[in-house]
DOKOL-49196 format. One record per residue: residue number from 1; residue in one letter; x, y, z of N, C-alpha, C in turn. Coordinates in steps of 0.05 Angstrom, whole numbers, plus 32768, in hexadecimal, padded with zeros to 4 digits. Layout:
BEGIN
R    i  aa  n_xx  n_yy  n_zz  ca_xx  ca_yy  ca_zz  c_xx  c_yy  c_zz
R  NUM   a     X     Y     Z      X      Y      Z     X     Y     Z
...
//
This chain:
BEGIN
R    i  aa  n_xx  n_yy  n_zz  ca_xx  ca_yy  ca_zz  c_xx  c_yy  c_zz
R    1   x  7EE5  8077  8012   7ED1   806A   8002  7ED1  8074  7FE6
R    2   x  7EDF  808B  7FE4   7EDB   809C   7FB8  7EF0  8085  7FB4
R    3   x  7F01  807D  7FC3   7F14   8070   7FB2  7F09  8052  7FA3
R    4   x  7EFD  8049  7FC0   7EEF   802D   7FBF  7EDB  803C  7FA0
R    5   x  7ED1  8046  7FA6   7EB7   8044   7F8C  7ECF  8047  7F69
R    6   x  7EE1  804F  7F73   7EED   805B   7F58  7EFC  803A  7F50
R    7   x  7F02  8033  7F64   7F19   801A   7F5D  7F0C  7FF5  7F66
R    8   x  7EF5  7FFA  7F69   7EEB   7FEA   7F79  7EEC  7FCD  7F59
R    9   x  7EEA  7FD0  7F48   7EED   7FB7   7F28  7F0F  7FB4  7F30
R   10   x  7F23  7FBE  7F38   7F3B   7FAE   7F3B  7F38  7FA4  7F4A
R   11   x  7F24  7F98  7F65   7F2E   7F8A   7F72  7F32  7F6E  7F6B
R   12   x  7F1D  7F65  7F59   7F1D   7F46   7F51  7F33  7F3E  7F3B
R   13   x  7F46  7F4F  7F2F   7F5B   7F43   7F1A  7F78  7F47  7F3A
R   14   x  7F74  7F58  7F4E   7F88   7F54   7F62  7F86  7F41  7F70
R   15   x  7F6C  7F3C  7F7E   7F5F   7F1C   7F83  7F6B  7F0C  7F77
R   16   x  7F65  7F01  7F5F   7F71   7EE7   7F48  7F9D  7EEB  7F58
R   17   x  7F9D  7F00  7F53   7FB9   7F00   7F49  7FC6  7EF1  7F69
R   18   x  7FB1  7F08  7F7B   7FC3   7EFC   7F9C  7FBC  7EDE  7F9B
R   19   x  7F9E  7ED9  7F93   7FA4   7EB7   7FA0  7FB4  7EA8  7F8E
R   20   x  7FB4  7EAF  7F73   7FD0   7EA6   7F5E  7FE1  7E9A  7F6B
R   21   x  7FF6  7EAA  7F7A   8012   7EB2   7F8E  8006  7E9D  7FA6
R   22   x  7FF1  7EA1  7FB8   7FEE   7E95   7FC9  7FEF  7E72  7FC2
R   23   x  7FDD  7E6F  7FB1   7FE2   7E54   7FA6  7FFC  7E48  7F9A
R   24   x  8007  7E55  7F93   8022   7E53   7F85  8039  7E4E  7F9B
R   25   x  8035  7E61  7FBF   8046   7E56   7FC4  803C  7E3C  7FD7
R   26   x  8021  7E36  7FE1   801B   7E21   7FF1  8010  7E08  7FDD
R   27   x  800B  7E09  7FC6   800A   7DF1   7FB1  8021  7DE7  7FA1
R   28   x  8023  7DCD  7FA8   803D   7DC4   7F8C  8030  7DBA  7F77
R   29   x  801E  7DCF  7F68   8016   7DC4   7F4D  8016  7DCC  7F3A
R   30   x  8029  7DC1  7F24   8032   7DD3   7F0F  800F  7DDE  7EF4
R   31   x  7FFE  7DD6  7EFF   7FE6   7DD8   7EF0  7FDE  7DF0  7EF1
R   32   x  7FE7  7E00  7ED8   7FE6   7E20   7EE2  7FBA  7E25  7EDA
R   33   x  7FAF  7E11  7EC7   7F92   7E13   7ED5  7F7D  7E12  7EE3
R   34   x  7F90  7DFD  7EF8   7F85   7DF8   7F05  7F87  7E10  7F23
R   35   x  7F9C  7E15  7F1F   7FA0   7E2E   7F35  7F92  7E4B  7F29
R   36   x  7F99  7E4E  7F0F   7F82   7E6A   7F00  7F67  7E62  7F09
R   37   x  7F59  7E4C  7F07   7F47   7E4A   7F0A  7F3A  7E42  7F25
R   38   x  7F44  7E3D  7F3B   7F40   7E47   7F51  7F41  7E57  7F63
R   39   x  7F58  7E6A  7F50   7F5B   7E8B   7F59  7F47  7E95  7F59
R   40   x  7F47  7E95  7F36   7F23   7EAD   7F32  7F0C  7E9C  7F3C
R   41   x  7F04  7E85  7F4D   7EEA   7E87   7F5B  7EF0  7E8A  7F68
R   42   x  7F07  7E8B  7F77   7F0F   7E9B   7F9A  7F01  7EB8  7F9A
R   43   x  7F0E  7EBB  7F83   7F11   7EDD   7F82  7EEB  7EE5  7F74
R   44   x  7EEB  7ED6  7F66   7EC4   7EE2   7F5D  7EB7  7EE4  7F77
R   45   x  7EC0  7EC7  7F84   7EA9   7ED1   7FA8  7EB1  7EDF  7FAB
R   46   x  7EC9  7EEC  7FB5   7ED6   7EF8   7FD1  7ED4  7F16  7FB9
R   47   x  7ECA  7F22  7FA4   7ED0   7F39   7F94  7EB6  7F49  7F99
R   48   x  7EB2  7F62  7F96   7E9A   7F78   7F9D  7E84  7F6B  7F87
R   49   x  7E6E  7F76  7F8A   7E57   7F64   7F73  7E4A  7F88  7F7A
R   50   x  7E47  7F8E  7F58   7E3D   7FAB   7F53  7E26  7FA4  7F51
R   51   x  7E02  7FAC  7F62   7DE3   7FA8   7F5A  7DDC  7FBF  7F54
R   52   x  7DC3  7FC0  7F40   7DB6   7FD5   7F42  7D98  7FD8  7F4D
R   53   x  7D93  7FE0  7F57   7D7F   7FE1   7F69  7D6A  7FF9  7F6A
R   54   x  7D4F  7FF9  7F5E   7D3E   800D   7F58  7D31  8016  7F6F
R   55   x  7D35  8030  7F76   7D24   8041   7F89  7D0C  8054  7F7E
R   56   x  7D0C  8062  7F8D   7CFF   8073   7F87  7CFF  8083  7F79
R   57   x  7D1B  8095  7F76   7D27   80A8   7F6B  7D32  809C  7F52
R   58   x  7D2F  8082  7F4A   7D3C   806D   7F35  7D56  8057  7F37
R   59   x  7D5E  8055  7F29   7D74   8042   7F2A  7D8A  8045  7F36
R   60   x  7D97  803C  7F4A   7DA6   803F   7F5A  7DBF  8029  7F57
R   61   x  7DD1  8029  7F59   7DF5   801C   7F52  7DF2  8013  7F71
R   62   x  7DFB  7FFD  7F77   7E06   8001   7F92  7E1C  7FE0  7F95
R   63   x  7E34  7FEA  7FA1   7E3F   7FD2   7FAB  7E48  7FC0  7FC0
R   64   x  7E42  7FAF  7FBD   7E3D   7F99   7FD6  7E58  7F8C  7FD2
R   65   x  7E68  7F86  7FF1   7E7C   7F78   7FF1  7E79  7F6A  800B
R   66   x  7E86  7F53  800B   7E8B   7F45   8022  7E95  7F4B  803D
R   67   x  7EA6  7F5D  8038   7EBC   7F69   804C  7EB0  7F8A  8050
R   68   x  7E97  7F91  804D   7E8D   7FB1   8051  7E6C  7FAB  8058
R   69   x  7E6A  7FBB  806F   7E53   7FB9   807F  7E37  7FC6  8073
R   70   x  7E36  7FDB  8066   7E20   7FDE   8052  7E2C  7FE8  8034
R   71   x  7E1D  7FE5  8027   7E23   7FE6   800F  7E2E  800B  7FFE
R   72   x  7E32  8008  7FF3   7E3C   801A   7FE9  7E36  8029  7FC9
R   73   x  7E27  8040  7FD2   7E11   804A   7FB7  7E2F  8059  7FA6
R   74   x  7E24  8057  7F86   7E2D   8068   7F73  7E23  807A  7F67
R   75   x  7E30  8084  7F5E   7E1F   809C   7F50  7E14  8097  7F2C
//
């Protein structure tokens, strides 16, 4: 999980890039915006979303992903 907190903002430009390739090889469409641009909303849902969230102790980082069962505090 240090890694996840350290690297967790690359996941959504690796996102874009895999469904890039994925579309590229199951689409015959030379419309390179139309494939950029259904990459990155693949990739904005399916990417970690950083909240901050006030406790007690104050402001707290924490990130929520699709694919991870509770969330994950920062420092």
């Amino acid at each position: 999980m240090k890694l996840f907190k350290i690297v967790y903002w690359l996941i959504y430009p690796i996102l874009i890039v895999m469904f890039m390739l994925i579309f590229d090889q199951l689409f015959e469409t030379n419309n390179f915006i139309v494939k950029a641009g259904s990459s990155a909303v693949l990739a904005f849902i399916l990417s970690p979303r950083k909240k901050i969230i006030q406790t007690e102790k104050g402001k707290i980082k924490q990130i929520t992903w699709l694919f991870l069962r509770e969330p994950i505090g920062l420092d």
